[in-house]
N, C-alpha and C positions, 0 to 999 in steps of 0.2 A: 467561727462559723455562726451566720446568722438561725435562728428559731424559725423551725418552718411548722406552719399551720394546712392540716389537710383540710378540705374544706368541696363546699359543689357549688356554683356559681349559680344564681338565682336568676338570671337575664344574661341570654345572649349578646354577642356584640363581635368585636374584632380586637386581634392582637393590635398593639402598640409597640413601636420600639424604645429606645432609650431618650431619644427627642419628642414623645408624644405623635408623633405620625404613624398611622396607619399601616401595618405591616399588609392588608390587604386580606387578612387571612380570617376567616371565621369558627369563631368557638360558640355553641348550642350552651342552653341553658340545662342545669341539673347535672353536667357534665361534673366526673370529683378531678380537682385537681389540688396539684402541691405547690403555695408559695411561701415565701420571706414572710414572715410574721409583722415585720415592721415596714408602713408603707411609705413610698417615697413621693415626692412634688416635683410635677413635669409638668411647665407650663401652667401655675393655678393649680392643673388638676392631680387628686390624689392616684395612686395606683400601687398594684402589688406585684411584684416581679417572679414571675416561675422561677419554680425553683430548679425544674428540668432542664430550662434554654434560657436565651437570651430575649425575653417578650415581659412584655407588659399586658396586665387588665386593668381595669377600672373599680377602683375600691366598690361602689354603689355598687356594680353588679353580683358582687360578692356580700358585701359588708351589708348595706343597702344605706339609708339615710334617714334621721327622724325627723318628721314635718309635725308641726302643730295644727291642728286644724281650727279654724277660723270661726267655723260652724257646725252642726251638726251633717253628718253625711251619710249615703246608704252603702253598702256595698256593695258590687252588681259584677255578675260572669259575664253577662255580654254589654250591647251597649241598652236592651230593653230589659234583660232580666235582673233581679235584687238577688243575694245568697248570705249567706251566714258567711261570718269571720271569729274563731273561737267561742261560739254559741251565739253570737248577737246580729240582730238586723242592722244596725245603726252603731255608727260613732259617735261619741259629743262633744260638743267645743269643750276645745283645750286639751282635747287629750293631745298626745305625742302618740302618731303611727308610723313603721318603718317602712318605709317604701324600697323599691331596686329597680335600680337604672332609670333613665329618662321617663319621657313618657308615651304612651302611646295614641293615635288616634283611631278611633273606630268609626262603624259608619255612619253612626249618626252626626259627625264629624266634631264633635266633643272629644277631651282631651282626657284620660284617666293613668292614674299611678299602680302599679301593681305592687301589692301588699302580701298577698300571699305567696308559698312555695310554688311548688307543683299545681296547685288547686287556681281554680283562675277566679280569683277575686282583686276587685279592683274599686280606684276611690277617684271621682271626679279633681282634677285638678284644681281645678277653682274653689273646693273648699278647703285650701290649706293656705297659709300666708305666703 
């Protein structure tokens, strides 16, 4: 029996099945769920298999992913406001920050990574490599 990891999903998305296609079906973000501890390679991409069913998630939504950043960056709740992230205004080149899931666009049609949990803090795309 595989090791399972309880865990809450950090970014929304959709099930997958066992070939990487879209089960169609939608899981919200914050939600806790139970998977396989150790993730498997479908198509390129990583993912963790419930441990309830037969579905697939997306390790980033979960796990999230660490970017380098290129440059210094601010961190901003919407697409005008700035906010804190662990007490600081700003990131600086070179650090490594974890982002989760894709990216998003806002309105000011700029592209931003989300970094935080629950708290809506977010980091322009373009400052990471």
């Amino acid at each position: 029996m595989r090791s399972r990891l309880n865990t809450a999903v950090l970014r929304g998305g959709f099930f997958y099945d066992e070939n990487g296609k879209s089960l169609g079906e939608k899981y919200y973000a914050y939600r806790a769920v139970t998977v396989n501890q150790s993730p498997i390679t479908i198509n390129g991409a990583k993912f963790y298999k419930l441990a309830d069913r037969d579905a697939y998630i997306k390790v980033t939504n979960i796990s999230g992913q660490g970017r380098v950043l290129k440059r210094n960056a601010y961190i901003y709740s919407t697409s005008k406001k700035r906010t804190t992230h662990n007490g600081a205004w700003k990131l600086y080149k070179g650090s490594t920050v974890t982002t989760y899931g894709g990216s998003y666009k806002f309105k000011n049609g700029k592209r931003y990574y989300r970094i935080g949990g629950p708290a809506k803090q977010y980091v322009r795309t373009s400052n990471f490599n």
